[in-house]
BAZA-627788 format. One line per 10 residues: number of its first residue (from 1); for each residue x, y, z of N, C-alpha, C. Coordinates in steps of 0.001 Angstrom, whole numbers, plus 500000, padded with zeros to 6 digits. Atoms other than C-alpha are relative to their C-alpha. Example, Ala and Ser with C-alpha at 12.3 -4.5 7.8 and 13.67 -1.06 7.14 Angstrom:
# residues 2
1 = 500890 498810 500000 512300 495500 507800 500900 501200 500000  499180 498810 499940 513670 498940 507140 499230 501090 500730
END
This chain:
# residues 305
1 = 501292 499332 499861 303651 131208 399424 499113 499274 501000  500772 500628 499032 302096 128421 401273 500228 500548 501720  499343 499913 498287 304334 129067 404576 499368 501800 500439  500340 498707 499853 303443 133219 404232 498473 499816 499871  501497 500036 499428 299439 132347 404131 500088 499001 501612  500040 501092 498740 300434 129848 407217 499959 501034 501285  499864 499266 499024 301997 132939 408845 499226 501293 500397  501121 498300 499801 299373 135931 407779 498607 498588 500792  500791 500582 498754 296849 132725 409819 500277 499990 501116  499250 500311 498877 298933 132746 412642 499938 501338 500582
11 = 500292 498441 499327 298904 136510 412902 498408 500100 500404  501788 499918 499502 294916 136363 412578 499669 499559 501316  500465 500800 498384 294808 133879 415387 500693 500398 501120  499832 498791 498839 296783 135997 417658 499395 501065 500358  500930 498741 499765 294928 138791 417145 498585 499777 500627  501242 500055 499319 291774 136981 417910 500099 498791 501442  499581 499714 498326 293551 135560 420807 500038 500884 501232  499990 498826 498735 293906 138808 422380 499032 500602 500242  501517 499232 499671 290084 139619 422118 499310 499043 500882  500837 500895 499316 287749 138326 424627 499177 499826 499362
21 = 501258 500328 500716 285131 136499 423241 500029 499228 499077  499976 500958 501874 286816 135246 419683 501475 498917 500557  499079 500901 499417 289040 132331 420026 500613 499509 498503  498945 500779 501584 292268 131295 417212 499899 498717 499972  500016 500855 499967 290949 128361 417524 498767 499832 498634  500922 499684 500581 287873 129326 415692 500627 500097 497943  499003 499718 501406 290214 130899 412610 500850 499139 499494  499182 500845 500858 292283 127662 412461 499146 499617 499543  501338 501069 500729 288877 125784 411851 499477 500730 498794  500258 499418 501396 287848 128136 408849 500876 500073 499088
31 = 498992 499643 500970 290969 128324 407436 500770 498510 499250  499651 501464 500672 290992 124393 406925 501800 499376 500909  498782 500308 499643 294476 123969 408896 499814 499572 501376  500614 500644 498819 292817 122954 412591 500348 498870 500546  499539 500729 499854 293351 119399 412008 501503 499287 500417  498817 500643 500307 296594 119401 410961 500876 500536 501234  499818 499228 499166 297214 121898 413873 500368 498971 501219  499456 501034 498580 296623 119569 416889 500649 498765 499322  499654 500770 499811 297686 116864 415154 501813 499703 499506  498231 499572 499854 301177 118317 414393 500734 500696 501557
41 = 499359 499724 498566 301606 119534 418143 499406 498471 500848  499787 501661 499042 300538 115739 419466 501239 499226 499277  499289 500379 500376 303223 114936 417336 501869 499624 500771  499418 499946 499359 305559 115745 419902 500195 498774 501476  500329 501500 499459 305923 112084 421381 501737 499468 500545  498942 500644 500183 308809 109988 422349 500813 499483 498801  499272 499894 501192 309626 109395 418787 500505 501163 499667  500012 498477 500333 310114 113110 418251 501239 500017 500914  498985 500095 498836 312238 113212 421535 501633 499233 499627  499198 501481 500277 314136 110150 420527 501165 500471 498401
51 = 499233 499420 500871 314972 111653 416696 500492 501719 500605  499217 498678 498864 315823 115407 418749 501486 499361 500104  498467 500550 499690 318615 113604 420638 500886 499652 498964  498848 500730 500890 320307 111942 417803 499940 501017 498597  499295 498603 501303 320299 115338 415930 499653 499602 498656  500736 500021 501137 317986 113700 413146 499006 501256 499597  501095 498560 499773 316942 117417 412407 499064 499690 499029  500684 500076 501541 315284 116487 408716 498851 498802 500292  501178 501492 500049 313368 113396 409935 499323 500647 501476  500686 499318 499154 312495 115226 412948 499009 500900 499770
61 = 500720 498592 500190 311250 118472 411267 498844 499281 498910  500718 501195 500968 309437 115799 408945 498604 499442 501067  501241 500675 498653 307559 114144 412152 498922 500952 500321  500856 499113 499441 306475 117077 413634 499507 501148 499502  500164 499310 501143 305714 119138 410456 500641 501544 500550  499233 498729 499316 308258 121900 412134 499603 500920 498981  500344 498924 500786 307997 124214 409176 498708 500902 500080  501350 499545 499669 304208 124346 409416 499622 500556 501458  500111 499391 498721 304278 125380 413010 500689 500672 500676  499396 498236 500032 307051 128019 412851 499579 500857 499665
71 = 500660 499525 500299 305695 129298 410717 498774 501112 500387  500805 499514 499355 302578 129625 412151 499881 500872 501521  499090 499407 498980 304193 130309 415403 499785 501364 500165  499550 498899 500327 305724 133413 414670 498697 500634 499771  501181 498494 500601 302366 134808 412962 499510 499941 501496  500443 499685 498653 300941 134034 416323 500637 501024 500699  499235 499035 499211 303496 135890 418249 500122 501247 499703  499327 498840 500701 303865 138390 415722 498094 500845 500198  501237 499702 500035 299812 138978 416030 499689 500684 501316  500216 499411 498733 299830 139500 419970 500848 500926 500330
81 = 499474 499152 499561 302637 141306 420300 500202 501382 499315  500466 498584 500646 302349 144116 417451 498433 500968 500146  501461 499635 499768 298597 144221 418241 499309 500373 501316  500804 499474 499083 297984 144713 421449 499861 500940 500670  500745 498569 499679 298321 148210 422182 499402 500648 498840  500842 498999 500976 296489 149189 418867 498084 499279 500432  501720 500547 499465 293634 147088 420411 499863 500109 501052  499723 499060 498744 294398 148714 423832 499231 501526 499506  500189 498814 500511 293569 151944 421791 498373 499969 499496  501071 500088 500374 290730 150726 419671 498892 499600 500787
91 = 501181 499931 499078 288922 149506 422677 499591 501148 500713  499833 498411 499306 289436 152683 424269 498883 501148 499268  500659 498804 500656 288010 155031 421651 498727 499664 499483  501286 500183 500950 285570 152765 419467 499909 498325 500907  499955 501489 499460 284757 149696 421764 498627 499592 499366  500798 500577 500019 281180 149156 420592 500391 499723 498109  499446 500461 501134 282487 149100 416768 501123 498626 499985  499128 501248 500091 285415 146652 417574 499193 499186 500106  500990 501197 500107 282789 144460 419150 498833 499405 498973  500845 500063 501482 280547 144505 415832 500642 499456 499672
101 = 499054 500210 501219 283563 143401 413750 500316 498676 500691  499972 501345 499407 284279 140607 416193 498711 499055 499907  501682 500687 499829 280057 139680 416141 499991 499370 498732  500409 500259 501410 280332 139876 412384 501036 498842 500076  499126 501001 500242 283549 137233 412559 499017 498826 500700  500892 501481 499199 281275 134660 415065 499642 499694 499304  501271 500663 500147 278347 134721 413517 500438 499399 498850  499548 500398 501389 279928 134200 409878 500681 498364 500045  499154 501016 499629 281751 131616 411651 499213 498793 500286  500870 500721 499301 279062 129752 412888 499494 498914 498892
111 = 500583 500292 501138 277630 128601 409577 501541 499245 499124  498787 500776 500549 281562 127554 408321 500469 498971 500521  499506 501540 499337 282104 125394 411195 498948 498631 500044  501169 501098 500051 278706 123580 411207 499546 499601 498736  499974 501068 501029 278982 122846 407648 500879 498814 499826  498809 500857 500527 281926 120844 407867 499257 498541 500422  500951 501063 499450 279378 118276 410027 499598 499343 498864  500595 500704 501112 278978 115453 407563 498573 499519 500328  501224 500244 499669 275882 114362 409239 499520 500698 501244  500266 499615 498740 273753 116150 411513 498304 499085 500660
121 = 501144 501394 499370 271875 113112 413452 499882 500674 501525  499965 499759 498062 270780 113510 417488 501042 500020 500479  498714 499717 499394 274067 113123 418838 501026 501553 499888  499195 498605 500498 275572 116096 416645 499371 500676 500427  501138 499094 499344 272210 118019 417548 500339 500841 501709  499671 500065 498406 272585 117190 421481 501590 500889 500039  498569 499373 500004 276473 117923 421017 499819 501839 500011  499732 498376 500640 275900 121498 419216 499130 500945 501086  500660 499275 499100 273065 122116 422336 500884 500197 500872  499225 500060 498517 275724 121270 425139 501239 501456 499781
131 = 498827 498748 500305 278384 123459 423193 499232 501370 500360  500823 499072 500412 276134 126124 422913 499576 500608 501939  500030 499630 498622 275194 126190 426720 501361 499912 501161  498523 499787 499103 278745 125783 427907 500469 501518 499974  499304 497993 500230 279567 129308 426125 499067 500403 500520  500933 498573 498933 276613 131383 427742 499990 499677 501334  499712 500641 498745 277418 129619 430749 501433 500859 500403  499170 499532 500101 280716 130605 430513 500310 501599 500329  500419 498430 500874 279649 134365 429348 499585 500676 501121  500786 499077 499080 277687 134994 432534 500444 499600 501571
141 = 499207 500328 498926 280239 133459 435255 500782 501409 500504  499440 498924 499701 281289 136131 437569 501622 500517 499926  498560 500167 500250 285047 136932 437180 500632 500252 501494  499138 499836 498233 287521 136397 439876 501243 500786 500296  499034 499515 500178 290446 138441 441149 501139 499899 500005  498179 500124 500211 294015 139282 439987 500664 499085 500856  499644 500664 498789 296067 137107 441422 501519 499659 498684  499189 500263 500264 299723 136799 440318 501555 499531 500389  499099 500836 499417 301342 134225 442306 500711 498673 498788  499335 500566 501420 303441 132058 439718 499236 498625 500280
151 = 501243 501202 500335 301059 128456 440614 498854 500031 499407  501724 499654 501016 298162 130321 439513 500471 500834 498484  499763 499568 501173 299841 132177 436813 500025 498428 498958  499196 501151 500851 301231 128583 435387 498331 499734 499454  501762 500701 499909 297046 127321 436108 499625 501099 498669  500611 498920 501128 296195 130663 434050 500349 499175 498118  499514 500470 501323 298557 129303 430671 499281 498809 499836  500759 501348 500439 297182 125705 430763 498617 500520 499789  501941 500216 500339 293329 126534 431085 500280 501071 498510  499936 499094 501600 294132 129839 428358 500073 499295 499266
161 = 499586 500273 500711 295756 127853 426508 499077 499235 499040  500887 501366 500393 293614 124413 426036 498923 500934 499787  501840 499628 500678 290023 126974 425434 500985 501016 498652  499903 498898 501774 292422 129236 422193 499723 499154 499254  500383 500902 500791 292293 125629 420967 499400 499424 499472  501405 500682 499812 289145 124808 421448 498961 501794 499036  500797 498818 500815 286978 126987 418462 498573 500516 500937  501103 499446 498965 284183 128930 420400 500306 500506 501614  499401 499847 498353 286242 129236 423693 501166 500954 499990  499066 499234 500256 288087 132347 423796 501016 499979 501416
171 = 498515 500363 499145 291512 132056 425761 499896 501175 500737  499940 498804 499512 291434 135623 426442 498772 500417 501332  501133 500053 498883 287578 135532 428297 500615 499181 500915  500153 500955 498542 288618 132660 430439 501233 500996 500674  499286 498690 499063 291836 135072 431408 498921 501039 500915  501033 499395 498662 289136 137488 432309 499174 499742 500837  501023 499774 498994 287024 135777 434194 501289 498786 500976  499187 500990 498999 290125 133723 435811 500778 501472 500865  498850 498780 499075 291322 137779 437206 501037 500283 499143  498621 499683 499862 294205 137998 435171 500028 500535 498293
181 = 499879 500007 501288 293510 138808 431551 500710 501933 499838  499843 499144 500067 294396 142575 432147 501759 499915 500023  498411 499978 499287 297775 141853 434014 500806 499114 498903  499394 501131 500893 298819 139053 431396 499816 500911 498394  499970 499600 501157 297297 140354 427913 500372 501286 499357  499477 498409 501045 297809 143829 427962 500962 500639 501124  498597 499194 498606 300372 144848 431219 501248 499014 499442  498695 500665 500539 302916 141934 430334 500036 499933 498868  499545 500141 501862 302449 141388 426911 500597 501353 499657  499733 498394 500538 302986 145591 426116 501240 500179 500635
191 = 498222 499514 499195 306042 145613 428486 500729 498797 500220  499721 501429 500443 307267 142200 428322 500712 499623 501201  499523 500041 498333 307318 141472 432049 499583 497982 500185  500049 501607 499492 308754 137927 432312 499869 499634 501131  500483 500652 499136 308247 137442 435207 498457 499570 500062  501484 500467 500267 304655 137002 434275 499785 499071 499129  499985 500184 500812 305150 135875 431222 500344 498350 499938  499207 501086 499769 307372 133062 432045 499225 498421 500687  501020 501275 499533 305093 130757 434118 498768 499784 498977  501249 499952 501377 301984 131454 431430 500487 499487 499186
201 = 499365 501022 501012 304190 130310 428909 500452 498653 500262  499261 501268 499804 305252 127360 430611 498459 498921 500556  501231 500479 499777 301698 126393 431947 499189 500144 498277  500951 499993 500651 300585 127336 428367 500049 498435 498638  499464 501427 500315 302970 124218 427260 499416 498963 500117  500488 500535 499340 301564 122376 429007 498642 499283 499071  501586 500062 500256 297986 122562 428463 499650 499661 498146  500036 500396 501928 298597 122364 424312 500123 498895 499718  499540 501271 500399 300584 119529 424439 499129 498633 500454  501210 501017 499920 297865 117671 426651 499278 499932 499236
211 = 501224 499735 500414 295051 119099 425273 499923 498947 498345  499811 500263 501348 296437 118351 421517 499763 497996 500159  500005 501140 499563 296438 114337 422255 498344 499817 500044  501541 499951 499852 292677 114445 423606 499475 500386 498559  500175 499504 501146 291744 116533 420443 499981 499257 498803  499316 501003 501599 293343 113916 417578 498814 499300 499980  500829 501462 498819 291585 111295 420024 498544 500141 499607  501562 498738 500464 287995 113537 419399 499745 499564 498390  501064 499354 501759 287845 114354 415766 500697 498222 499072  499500 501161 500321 289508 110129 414817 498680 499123 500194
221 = 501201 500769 499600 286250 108701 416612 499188 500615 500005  501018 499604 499767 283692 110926 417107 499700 501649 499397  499958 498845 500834 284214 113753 414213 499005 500885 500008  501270 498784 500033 280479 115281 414035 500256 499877 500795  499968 499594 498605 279908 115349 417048 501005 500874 500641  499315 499112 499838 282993 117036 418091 499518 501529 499558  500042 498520 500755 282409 119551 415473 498728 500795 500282  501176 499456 499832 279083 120132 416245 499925 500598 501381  499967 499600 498628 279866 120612 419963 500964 501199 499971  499318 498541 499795 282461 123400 418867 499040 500746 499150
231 = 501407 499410 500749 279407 124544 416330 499428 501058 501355  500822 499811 498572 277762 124896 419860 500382 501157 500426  499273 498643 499493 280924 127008 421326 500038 501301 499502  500570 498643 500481 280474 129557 418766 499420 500889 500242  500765 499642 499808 277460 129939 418766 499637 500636 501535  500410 499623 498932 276847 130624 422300 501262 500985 500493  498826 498874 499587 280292 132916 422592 499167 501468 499217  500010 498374 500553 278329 135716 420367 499158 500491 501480  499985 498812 498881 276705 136890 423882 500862 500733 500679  499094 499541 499193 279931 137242 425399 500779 501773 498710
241 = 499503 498914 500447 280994 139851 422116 498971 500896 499266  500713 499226 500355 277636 141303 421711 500243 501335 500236  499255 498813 499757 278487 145202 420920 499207 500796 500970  500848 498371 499156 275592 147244 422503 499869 498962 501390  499886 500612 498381 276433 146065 426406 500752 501010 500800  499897 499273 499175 277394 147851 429312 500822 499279 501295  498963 500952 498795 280506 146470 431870 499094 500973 501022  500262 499622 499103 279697 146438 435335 500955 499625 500925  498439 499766 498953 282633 147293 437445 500087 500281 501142  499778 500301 498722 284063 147270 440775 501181 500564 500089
251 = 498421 499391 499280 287244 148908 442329 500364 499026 501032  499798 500290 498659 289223 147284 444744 501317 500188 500212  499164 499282 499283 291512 148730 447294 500811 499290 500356  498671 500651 498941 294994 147399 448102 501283 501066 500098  498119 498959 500387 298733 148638 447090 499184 501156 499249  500387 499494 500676 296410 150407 444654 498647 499666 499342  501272 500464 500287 292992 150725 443637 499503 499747 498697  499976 500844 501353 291890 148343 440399 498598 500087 499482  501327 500240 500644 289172 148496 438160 500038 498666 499519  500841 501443 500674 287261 144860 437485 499210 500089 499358
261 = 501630 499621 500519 284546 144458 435316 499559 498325 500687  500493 501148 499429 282587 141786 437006 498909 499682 499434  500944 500938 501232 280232 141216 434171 499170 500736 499212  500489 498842 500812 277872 143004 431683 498512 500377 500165  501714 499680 500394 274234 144538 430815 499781 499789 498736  499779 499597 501599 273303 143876 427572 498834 500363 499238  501956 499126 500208 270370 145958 425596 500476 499600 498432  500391 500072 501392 268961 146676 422460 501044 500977 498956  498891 499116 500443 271139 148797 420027 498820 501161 499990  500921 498649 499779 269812 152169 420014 500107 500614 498595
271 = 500138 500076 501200 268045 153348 417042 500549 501842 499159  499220 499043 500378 270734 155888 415336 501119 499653 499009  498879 499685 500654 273526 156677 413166 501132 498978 500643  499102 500987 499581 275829 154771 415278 499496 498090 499781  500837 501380 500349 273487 151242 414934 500450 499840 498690  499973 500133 501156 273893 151455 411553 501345 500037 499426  498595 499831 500336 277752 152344 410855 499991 498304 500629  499360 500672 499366 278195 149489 413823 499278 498331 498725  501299 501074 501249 275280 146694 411590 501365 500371 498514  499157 500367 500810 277735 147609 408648 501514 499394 500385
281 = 498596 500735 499944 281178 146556 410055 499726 498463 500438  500073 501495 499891 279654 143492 411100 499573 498839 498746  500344 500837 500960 278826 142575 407919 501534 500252 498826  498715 500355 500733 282506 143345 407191 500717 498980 500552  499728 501184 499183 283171 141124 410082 499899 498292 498835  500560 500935 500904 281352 138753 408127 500571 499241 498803  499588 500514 501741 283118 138858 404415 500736 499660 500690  498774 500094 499937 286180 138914 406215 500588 498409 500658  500281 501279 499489 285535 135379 407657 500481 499104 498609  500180 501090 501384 284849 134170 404028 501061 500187 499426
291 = 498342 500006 500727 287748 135776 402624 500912 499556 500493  499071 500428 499493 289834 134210 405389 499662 498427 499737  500556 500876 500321 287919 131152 404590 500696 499445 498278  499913 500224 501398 288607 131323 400754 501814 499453 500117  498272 499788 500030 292814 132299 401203 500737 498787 501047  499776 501291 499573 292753 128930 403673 499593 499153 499592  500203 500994 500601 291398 127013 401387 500979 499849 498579  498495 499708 501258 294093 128135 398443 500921 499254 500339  499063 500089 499129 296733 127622 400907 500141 498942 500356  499823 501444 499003 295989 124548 402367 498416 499093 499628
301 = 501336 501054 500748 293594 122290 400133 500380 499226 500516  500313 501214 498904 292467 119167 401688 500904 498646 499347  498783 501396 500310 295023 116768 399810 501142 500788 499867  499131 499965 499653 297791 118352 400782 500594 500100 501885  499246 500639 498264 297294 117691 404811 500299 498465 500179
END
């Protein structure tokens, strides 16, 4: 039962992989498994390497808590790749509702990650301001275009990769504003065009296995603070999935002419029937945080990482 809540998290955090704006980095940190996350993929060391070769599979899968990150794995994989033409669809028909349900997951989120802050002194403060202006910073950077030469694809997997990890930094936005989140999340992923696929995954290696190292390094010495600086990222990602906004797009002409969105408008909600349906799913957004909150804390209580 433990390994099947590991893998219905793993699906979650794919799914909010493939949205711009929400980051599975966010959903490991509520679900209490975060820690154990990077510090079972820095695990992957020359000791790891060393038992590999000599076919110590049991003291190996022991090191690098293999179970726990198949596991999880799989829900990941199993999250982006069943999901992303029904969220191809749902953006399509009901985009300002999806974005509610994503607002209601932030904001709910916001308040789970900045409790975990055992102390909040000036440093955590300062931290949770800098986080906080990195994401609307982030949010209002113009986006650049497609470009799917395999050096920049590889560049695409590392940077994706290292912000799904990072709670408040959605993997999927920095795709879009790096040009490529269309061609990668929903053209290769839906048709499973390795040749795209193949460098992203190998740049997305990459960037985990660094990143994860730095990360341990972070929350070992300088725990609030960290946390308070992804507090920050949160918080300042709900402009990027505020629902009542308006893309502002661009065509451009080559082999074929491409729609960009090169960034948004964002207003007031407008006072109707739709405001009000959209104000309730965000407050399903919301439970659904806590209930993912509750079923990772079942799953994975704090004396058994």
């Amino acid at each position: 039962m433990k390994y099947i809540s590991t893998f219905l998290t793993g699906i979650a955090m794919g799914v909010a992989n493939a949205i711009p704006g929400v980051s599975g980095g966010t959903i490991a940190l509520i679900t209490g498994i975060y820690e154990r996350l990077i510090n079972a993929i820095k695990s992957f060391d020359i000791t790891a390497i060393r038992l590999a070769s000599k076919f110590r599979i049991k003291e190996f899968s022991k090191h690098v808590d293999l179970p726990f990150l198949i596991s999880l794995g799989l829900g990941v994989i199993t999250g982006l790749l069943t999901l992303a033409k029904l969220l191809k669809f749902l953006f399509a028909q009901y985009e300002t509702y999806v974005w509610a349900y994503f607002f209601g997951l932030i904001l709910a989120s916001i308040w789970l990650v900045g409790k975990t802050v055992n102390r909040w002194g000036p440093i955590a403060l300062i931290s949770l301001a800098i986080g906080g202006g990195i994401a609307l910073a982030i949010a209002l950077i113009t986006p650049a275009a497609e470009n799917d030469h395999i050096p920049y694809l590889i560049l695409c997997g590392v940077v994706a990769m290292a912000s799904m990890i990072i709670p408040g930094i959605s993997g999927s936005f920095v795709l879009v504003l790096m040009g490529n989140y269309k061609l990668i999340m929903i053209e290769a992923i839906t048709t499973f065009n390795l040749r795209i696929l193949i460098p992203v995954g190998i740049g997305a290696v990459l960037g985990l296995v660094t990143l994860s190292h730095f990360l341990s390094w972070i929350f070992k010495r300088y725990h609030d603070a960290a946390i308070a600086l992804m507090t920050g990222f949160v918080a300042g990602s709900l402009l990027t999935v505020w629902p009542w906004k308006q893309a502002i797009k661009t065509f451009q002409a080559g082999d074929k002419v491409k729609e960009k969105v090169i960034g948004y408008e964002w207003h007031t909600p407008p006072m109707d029937s739709s405001t009000l349906i959209a104000t309730l799913i965000i407050l399903a957004g919301c439970l659904s945080v806590w209930l993912i909150e509750l079923a990772g804390k079942k799953a994975h209580p704090p004396s058994s990482e």
